[in-house]
N, C-alpha and C positions, 0 to 999 in steps of 0.2 A: 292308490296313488292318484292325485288328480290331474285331470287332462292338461297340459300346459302350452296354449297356442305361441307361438313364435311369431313374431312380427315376421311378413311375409320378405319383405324385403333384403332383410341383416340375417335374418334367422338366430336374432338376441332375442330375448324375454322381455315383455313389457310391463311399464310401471302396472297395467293392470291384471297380468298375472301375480305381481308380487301381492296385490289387492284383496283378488280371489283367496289367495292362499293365504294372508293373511285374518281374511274375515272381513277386511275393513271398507272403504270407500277409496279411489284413488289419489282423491285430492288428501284425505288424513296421511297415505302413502309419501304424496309430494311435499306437504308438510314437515314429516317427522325427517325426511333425506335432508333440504335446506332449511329448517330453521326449526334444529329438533327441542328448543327450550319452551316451544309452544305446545311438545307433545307431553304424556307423562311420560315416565320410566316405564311403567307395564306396560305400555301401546310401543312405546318405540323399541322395546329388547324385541317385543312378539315381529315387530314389521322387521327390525334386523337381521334376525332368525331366517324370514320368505328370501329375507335378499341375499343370505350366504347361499342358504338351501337351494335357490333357484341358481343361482350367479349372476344376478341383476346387474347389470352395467346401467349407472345414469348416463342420459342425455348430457355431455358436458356442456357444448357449445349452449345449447338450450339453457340450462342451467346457467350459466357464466352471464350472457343476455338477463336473464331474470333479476339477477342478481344485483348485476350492473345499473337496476332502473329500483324507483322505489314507486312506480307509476303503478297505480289499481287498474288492473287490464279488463274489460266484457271482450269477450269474444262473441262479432256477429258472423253466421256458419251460413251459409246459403249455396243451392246448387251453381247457381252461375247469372252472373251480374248482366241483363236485357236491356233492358230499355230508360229512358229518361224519367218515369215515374219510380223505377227502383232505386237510381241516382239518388235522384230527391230524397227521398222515404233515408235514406242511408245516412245522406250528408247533413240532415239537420238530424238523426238520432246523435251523428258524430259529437255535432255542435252543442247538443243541449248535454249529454253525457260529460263533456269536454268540460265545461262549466263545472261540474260538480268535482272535477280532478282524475277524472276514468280516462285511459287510455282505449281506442277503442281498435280492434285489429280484426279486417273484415277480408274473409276467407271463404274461397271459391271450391266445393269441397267435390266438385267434380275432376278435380289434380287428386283428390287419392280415394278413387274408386279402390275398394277391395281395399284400402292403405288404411282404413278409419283408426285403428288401434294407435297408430302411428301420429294421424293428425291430433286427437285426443290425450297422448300423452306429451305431445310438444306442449300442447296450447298448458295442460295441466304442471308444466313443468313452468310457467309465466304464474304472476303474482294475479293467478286469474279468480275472481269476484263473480261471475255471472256469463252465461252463454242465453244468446238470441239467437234460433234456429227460424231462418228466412226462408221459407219456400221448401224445403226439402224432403225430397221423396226418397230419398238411399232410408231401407229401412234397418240398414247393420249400422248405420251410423243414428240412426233416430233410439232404437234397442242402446248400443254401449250410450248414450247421452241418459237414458234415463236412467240404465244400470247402474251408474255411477254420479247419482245425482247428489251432488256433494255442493253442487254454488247453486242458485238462483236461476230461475230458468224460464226463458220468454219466445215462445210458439207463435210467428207469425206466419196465416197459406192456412194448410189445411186441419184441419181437428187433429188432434191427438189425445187420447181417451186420457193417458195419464196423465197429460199435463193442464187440463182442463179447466183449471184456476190461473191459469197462464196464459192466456191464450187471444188473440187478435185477428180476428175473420178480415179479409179486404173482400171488398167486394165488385169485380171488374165485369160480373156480369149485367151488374145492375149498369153500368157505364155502358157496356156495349150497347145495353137496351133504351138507354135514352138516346146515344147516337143513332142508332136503327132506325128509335122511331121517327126521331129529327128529320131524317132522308127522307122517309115515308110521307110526312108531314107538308113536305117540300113540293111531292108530287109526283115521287117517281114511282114506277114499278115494278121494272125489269132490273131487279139489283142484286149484285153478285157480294162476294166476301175472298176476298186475297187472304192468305192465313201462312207464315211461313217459319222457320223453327224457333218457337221461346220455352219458357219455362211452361214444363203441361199444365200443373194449376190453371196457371193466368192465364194459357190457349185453351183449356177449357170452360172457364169462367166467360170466357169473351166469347166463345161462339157458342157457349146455349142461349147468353145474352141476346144473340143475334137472330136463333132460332125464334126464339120466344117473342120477339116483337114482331120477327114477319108473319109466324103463325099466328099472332094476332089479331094481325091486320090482312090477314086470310089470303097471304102471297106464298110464292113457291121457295123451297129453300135448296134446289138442288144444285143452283149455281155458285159452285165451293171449288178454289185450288186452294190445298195445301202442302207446301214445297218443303222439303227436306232438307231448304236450305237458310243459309242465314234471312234474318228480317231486316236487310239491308237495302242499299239504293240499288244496288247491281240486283238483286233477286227482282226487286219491283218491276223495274225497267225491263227483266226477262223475260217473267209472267203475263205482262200483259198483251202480247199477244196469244198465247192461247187461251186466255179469256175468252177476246173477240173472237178466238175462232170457233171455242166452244159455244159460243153464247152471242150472237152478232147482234142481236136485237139490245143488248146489255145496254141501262141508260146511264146506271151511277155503280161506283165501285166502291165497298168498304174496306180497306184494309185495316189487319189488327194490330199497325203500327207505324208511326206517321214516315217512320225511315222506307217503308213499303209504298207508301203513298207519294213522296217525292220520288219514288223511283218510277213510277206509274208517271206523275206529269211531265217529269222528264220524255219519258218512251213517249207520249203523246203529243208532246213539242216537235219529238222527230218526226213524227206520224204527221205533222200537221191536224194534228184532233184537237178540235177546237174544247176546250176546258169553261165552263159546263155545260156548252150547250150541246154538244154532240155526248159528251159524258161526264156525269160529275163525279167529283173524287173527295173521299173524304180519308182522314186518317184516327190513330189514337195514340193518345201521351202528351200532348201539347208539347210537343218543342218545343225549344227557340227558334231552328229554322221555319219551321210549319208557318210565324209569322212575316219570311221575307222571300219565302218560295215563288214562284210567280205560276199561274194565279196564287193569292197565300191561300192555305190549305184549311179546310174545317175539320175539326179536329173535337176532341172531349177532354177536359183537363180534369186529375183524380183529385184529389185532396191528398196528396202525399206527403206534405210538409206538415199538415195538422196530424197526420199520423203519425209519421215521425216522432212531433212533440209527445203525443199519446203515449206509443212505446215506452220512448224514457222517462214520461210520469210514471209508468207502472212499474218497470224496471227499476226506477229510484224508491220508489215504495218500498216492492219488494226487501231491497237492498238494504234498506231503512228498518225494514221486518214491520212496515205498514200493512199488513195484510187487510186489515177490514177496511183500505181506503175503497172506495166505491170505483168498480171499473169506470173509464171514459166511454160514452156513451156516443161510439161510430156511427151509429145511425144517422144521426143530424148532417153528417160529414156528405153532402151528394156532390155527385161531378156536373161537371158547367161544359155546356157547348158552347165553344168558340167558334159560331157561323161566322164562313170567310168567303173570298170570291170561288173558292173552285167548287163550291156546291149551290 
């Protein structure tokens, strides 16, 4: 008899155990329940059959929503929404998808830790087309995504072995390394890195970036807080003194997010620390605030709108069943220092 996990929550049966037990994939599942004239007779007696045997209860509500819309839904899945350059990168996939008639439903998949079964058979229970997996390190939810790889599938962050024909490297190290070298550039030496909690991809990308141009340029890189707290103004403004107290000689300060770096000018306003001349401050993400901060902040902007567009060209491809269209070709895509006064 086969093992039948229960959604953890209800302790009902999931559209992807009826799946399992039927042999099939779960979206042919959600198919043959709501619009079983797309199925044949032999696939839909066989999936019938899982859902008496099992006692499948659908999703009504879910269902009822789906129903209700005649909209082609992408699901974009990501651990959880950071900074100003995810924004971006999001809201013109939104826009260009939009255009073509997709609905696009963008899901923070850190609300169902241990839930994945659950998030997965909602989104499959919607008239869903295609899933974009943004940043995401849950590997029970990366595993059932491929297992049941039944729509179109676009892997943005880190490699994924199987989806490899899918697939969209960012690269924020390379960003961190031109800001670094920037500073370096500029004449400082004694320079530290603020780092406080984001997505770990993108905190790791950003601080080998960081390593790698001080080691470079043959500087020390042991001047590192990383706070286990949000990458906000209030964290900035907290940190910064024990920066200076670790580190008093400190000339210029990177943080790995410009919401970290206003909090920093802020604390330095109070302090009376003159911005740059006693210390300079840079950040990353290009804001909008970054340009009306006082001093306004130096910053690195990504290319996250051209990205954007890139995803949903290959996503529309895909979707189109373009496969031999030629990936876009990210490398051209580099980040722009926006030098301002507080460096």
């Amino acid at each position: 008899m086969q093992d039948i996990k229960k959604r953890r929550s209800t302790g009902q049966i999931t559209l992807f155990d009826v799946a399992k037990h039927a042999g099939v994939g779960a979206m042919t599942v959600s198919r043959a329940l709501r619009t079983p004239e797309r199925v044949s007779d032999k696939l839909r007696q066989k999936i019938q059959l899982s859902v008496q045997t099992l006692g499948y209860k659908p999703n009504v509500a879910a269902s009822l929503l789906a129903s209700a819309s005649d909209n082609q839904v992408i699901a974009v899945v990501t651990d959880q929404i950071y900074d100003n350059s995810t924004h971006i990168l999001l809201n013109t996939l939104q826009i260009q998808l939009a255009k073509q008639g997709y609905t696009t439903l963008i899901i923070e998949a850190c609300h169902y830790y241990h839930r994945e079964s659950q998030l997965l058979e909602t989104l499959y229970n919607h008239n869903l087309k295609a899933i974009v997996l943004f940043y995401i390190n849950n590997d029970a939810l990366i595993n059932q995504v491929i297992d049941n790889k039944a729509v179109p599938i676009v892997n943005i962050g880190q490699q994924i072995d199987e989806l490899d024909n899918a697939h969209i490297g960012l690269d924020d190290s390379l960003a961190m390394y031109v800001l670094t070298e920037h500073v370096i550039k500029k004449g400082y030496r004694h320079i530290g890195l603020l780092c406080a909690n984001q997505q770990y991809q993108l905190f790791q990308q950003r601080l080998h970036g960081w390593h790698k141009a001080m080691l470079a340029y043959h500087l020390p890189t042991h001047r590192i807080i990383n706070a286990a707290k949000p990458a906000n103004f209030t964290t900035g403004s907290e940190l910064l003194p024990d920066m200076l107290l670790n580190w008093p000689e400190l000339d210029a300060l990177i943080c790995t997010t410009d919401e970290l770096a206003c909090g920093v000018l802020y604390e330095c306003q109070r302090r009376h620390i003159r911005v740059p001349y006693q210390l300079a401050i840079s950040g990353f993400g290009n804001n909008e605030f970054s340009q009306v901060s006082f001093p306004t902040l130096t910053t690195v902007a990504l290319p996250s709108k051209q990205i954007g567009q890139y995803t949903a060209a290959m996503l529309l491809n895909r979707l189109n069943k373009q496969l031999e269209c030629a990936k876009p070709d990210l490398s051209t895509l580099v980040p722009v220092i926006q030098s301002r006064a507080s460096l």
